[in-house]
N, C-alpha and C positions, 0 to 999 in steps of 0.2 A: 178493402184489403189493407190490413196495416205495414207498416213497411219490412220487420222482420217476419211475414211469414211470405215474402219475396224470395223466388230460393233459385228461377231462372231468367235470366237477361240475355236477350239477345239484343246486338248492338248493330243495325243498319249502317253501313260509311265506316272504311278503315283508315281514315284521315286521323289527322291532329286531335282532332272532339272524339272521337271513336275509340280510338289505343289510351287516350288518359283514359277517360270513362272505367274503362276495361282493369288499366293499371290503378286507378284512385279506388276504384271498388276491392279488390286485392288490398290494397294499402291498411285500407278500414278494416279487413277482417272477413268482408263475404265473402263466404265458404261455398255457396253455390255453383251452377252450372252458367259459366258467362260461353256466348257462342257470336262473336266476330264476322258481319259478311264485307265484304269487300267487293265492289264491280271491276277492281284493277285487274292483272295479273302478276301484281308485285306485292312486296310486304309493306306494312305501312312507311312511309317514308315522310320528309321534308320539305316542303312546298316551298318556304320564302328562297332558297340558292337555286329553283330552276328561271328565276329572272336574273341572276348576279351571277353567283361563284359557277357554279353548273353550266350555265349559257356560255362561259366565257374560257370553258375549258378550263379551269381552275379547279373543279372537288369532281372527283370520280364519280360514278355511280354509286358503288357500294359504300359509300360517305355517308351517303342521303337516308339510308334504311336507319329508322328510331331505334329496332332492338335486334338483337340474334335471335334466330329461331327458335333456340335453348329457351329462349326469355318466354315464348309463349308457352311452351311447352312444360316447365316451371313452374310456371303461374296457372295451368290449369287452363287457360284461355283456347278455346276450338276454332279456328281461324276457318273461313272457309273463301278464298281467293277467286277472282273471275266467277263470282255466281252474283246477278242480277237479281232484285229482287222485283217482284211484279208486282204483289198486293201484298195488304198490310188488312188481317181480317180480325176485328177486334172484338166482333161479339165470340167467337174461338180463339182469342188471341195467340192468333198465328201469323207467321209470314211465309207465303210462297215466292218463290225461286223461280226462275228461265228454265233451268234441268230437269222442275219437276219437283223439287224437293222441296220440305216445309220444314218450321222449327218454329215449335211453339215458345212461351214466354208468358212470365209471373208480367216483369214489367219490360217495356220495351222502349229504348234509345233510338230515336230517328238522329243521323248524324252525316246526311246527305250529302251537304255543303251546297253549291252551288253550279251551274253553269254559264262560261261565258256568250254574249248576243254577237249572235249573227251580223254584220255586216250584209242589208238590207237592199244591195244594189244589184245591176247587170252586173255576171263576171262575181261575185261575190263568193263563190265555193272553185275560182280556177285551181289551178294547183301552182303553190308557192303563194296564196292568201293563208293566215293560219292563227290559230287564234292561242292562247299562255293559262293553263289550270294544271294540266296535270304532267305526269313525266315523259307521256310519249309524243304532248304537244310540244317540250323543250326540247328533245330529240328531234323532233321534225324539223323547229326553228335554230338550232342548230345545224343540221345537213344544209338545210338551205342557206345560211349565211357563208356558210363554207364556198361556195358555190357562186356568189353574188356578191356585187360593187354597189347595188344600190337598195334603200330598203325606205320602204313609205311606212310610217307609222301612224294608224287612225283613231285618234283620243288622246288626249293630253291628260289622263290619269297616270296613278302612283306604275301602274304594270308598265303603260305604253312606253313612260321615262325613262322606268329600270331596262326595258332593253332598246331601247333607242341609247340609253347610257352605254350597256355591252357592244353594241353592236359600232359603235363610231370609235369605241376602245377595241373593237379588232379592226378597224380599217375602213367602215362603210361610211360612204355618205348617205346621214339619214335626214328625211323631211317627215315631222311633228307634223299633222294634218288634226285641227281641235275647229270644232264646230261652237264652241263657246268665247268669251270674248278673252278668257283668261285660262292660264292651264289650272289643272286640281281645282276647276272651281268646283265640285262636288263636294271634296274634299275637305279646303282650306278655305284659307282668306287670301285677299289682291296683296300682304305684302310678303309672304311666302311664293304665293304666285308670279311676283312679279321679281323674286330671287332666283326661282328656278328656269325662269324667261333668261333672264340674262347668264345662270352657269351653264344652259345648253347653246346658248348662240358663242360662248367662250369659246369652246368645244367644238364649235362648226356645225350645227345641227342645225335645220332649217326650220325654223317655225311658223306653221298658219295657222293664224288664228281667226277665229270668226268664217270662218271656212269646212266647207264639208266636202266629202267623197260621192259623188252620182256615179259614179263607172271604176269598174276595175277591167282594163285595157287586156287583151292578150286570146288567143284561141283557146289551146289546151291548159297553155302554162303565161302565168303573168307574166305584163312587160311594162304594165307599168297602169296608172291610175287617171282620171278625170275629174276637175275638181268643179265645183256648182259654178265657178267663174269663166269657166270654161278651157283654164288652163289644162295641158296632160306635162304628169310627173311621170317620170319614166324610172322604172323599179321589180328588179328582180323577185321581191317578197315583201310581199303585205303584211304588217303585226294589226290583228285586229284588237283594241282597246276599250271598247267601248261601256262595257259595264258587265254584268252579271247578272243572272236572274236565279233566287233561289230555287231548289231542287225540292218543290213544294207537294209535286204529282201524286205520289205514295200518300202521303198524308191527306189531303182534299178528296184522293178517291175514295178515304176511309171514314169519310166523314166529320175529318180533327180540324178546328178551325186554322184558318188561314188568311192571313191579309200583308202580299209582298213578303211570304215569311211564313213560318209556324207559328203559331202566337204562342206563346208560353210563358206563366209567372216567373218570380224571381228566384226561384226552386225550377225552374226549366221545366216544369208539368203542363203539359200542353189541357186542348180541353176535354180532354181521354182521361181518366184519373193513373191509367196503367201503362199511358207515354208519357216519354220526356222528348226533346229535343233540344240538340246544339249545335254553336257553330253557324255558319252560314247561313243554314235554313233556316234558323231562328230567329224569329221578333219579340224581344222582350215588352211585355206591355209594362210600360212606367206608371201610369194611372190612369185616369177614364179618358183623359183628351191624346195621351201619347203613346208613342213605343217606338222602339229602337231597333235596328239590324245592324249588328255590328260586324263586318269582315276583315278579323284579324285572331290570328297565330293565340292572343295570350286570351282571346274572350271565348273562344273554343276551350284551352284550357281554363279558365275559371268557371266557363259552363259547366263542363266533364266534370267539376268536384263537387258543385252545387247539387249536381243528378246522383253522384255517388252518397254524397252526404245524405240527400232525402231517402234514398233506399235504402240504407244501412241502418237510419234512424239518429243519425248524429246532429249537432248543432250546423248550421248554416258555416260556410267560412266566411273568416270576416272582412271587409269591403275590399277589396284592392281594385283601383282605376283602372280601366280601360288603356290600353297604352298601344302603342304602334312604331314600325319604323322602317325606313328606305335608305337604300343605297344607292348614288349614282354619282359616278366618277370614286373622287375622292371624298366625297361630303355624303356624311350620315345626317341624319332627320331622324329624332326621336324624339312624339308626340305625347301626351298623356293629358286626358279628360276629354271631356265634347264641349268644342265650341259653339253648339248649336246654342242662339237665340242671344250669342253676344253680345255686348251695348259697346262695349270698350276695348281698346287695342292701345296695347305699350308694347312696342320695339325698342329692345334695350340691349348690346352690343356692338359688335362693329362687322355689319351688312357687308362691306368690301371684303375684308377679311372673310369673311364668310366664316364666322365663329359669333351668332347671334341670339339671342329669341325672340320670338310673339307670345306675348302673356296675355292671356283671353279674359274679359272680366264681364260679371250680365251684376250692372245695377251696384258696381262699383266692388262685387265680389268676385276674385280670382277662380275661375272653373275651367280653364286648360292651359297648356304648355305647348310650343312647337318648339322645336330648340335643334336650332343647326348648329353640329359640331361642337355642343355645347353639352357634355352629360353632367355638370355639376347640377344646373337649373332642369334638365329633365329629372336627377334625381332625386331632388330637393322637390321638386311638385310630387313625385311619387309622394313620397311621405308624409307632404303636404294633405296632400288627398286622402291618402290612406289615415291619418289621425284626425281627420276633418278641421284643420287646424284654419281660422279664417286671418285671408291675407286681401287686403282694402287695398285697391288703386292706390290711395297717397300714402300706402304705404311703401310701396316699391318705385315711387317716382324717381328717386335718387339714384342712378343705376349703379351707385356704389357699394346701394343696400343690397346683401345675399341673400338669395330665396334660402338660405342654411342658417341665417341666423332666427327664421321664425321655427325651428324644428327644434321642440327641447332636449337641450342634453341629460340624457341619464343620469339619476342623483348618485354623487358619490358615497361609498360605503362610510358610515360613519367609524373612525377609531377608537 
C-alpha cells in the first residue's frame, strides 16, 4: 500500500508522540480520518513539569494541557479519552478497545510510551510507596508530601533527583537510596555524576550510594524503609525511581517485533509495513549490530514527523540530535548527542561555579554535549550536530576556544 492511498490513522497513546503525529499529519496536508485513543482521562498534556513546576505547586493543572479542545475539533482529529486498548489485529487492521469498541486503520501509530518498575521488595505496593509517569502519579506524590517530613528516594536517576530536588525545596528531608556506585550512571559519565553528588549534598539531601532497598517498613501505610546493610531509614513516602519498561504488550501480541522496544527503522515503520511506532516504546535499529531507545520529550517529537512524513509521502526531515534536559534546584542540564561508546572526556568551565561542560569525544571526534548552565555550548553542539560539522579534541583544548566559532556564519548579501 503506497503511502497516499493511506486515508485512516489511528493513533494508540495520547502522549507527546501521539498529539504531534496527529498535529504534523494535519500540517502536511492529510485530509483523512485520524482517530486519537488515549488510556488517561485527561486531554493530552505535559510530562517533563509533573517532576518540577507541577510537583512543587508552581503551574496549575490547566497549564499542562498541549491544546484547547477547539484545537482538536478544528483539526478534524476524533479523540477518544479513558478507552484501553486490548489488541492490535493486523491481518484486519484493526484495534479493539476495553468498552468493546474497534477502529479500523490504513496505517497505525503505536505511541505507548512506557511504564515505570516496580519496586521489587516486602512492603513494596504500601500506600505512600509511589512511583512518577503520569499526572495522577504527581497528584498522588504531591498529597503525600503535603503530609510528610520525610521521603526516601530509590534510584539515583534523572526523575529520582528532579523530585528529591522539589521535594527538600518544600521542606523534606530526603535520603537518595542508589544501588550503583554513582548517581545517573545509566545515564551519564562520573564527572556529571560526581557534580550532581555534591549540588544535592549542598542542598542537604542524603545520599547512598552502592546501596539498595530490601524492605519497605510500615503495615498499611509506610514508615519508613530497610536498606541491604541493614540500616532502617524512617520515611513518610517512597519515590520509586528505578527505570522503565517500555509499553511493548500490544505490539508482541500482534506479532510486530520487539526487542526492549518496538523495533523500527529510521522512518519509525516497525516490522508490520502498516505500523509505525514512537516514543518510548520505540527501538530505533542503527544497523545490524545496534539500536537505540531513547526516552525523551524531543525524540518523540522528531519520531511523530518522521511517521507523518512517511505517510503523506514527503521527504524525510532533516537530522536534528537527540537533546534532553533536567531541572534541579537552580541548575539546568542540557544534553545533546549520545555519549555511548565514548573514548574521550574534556571538561571545560568552571565546575564550582557550576556553569560548565562535558564534551564527549569517540576516537578524538566530538559526538555529545552535557552543559550545566551552560546554553551557549549546548547550542552551539546543536548546530554542530545538526550541519555534521566535525570538531577534533585538539581542537577545543583551549577552553578559550568557542564551540560558535566552528558554526559558519551566513554569507553576506553581496552589494
Amino acid at each position: 500500500m503506497s503511502a497516499v492511498q493511506a486515508k485512516t490513522i489511528t493513533i494508540i497513546g495520547a502522549g507527546q508522540a501521539g498529539i504531534h503525529a496527529a498535529q504534523s499529519l494535519r500540517k502536511r496536508g492529510f485530509d483523512g480520518v485520524i482517530t486519537l485513543l488515549g488510556n488517561e482521562g485527561y486531554a493530552p498534556y505535559q510530562r517533563p513539569p509533573l517532576s518540577k513546576a507541577f510537583l512543587k505547586g508552581e503551574m496549575e493543572e490547566a497549564r499542562l494541557t498541549f491544546k484547547p479542545e477547539k484545537f482538536f475539533t478544528d483539526q478534524s482529529i476524533d479523540c477518544h479519552f479513558s478507552c484501553a486498548v486490548e489488541a492490535i489485529d493486523t491481518k484486519n487492521q484493526s484495534v479493539q478497545c476495553d468498552g468493546g469498541s474497534s477502529f479500523a486503520y490504513d496505517r497505525l501509530i503505536i505511541a505507548t510510551g512506557s511504564t515505570p518498575i516496580a519496586l521489587p521488595v516486602p512492603g513494596g505496593s504500601l500506600q505512600g510507596v509511589c512511583v512518577l509517569r503520569d499526572l495522577d502519579d504527581s497528584k498522588q506524590i504531591r498529597e503525600c508530601l503535603q503530609d510528610s517530613s520525610r521521603m526516601v528516594v530509590v534510584g539515583g536517576g534523572y526523575i529520582g533527583l528532579e523530585v528529591a530536588s522539589a521535594a527538600r525545596q518544600l521542606g523534606l528531608d530526603v535520603t537518595v537510596v542508589e544501588r550503583m556506585p554513582r548517581l545517573l550512571s545509566r545515564v551519564t559519565t562520573p564527572p556529571i555524576s560526581d557534580f550532581y553528588l555534591n549540588l544535592h549534598a549542598e542542598h542537604g539531601v542524603d545520599i547512598r550510594l552502592d546501596e539498595s532497598v530490601i524492605e519497605v517498613e510500615g503495615d498499611d501505610k509506610v514508615t519508613g524503609v530497610r536498606l541491604e546493610s541493614g540500616e532502617a531509614i524512617a520515611a513518610q513516602v517512597v519515590l520509586v525511581g528505578i527505570g522503565v519498561r517500555p509499553n511493548q504488550q500490544l505490539a508482541n501480541a500482534a506479532g510486530i517485533a520487539c526487542d526492549d522496544g518496538i523495533l523500527v527503522d529510521a522512518s519509525c515503520r516497525t516490522s508490520d509495513a502498516s505500523v509505525y511506532a514512537a516514543g518510548d516504546c520505540a527501538r530505533t535499529v542503527i544497523n545490524e549490530d545496534s539500536s537505540v531507545r531513547i526516552e525523551s520529550v524531543h525524540n518523540a517529537l522528531v519520531q511523530a514527523e518522521h511517521i507523518a512524513a512517511d505517510i503523506v509521502g514527503d521527504d524525510s526531515p532533516v537530522y536534528d540530535p537527540p537533546w534532553f534536559w533536567s531541572d534541579q534546584y537552580d541548575v539546568k542540564l542540557q544534553t545533546v548527542g549520545l555519549f555511548n561508546d565514548y573514548t574521550d572526556i574534556l571538561v571545560r568551565g568552571d565546575v564550582r561555579g557550576k556553569k560548565f561542560s562535558a564534551l564527549y569525544f569517540r576516537d578524538q571526534e566530538l559526538i555529545a554535549i552535557d552543559a550545566v548552565k551552560d546554553p551557549v555550548s549546548f547550542m552551539a553542539g546543536k548546530q554542530i550536530f545538526r550541519k555534521g560539522i566535525s570538531v577534533q579534541l585538539d581542537d577545543v583544548s583551549d577552553p578559550n576556544v568557542s564551540l560558535k566559532e566552528f558554526i559558519p556564519r551566513p554569507a553576506l548579501p553581496d552589494n
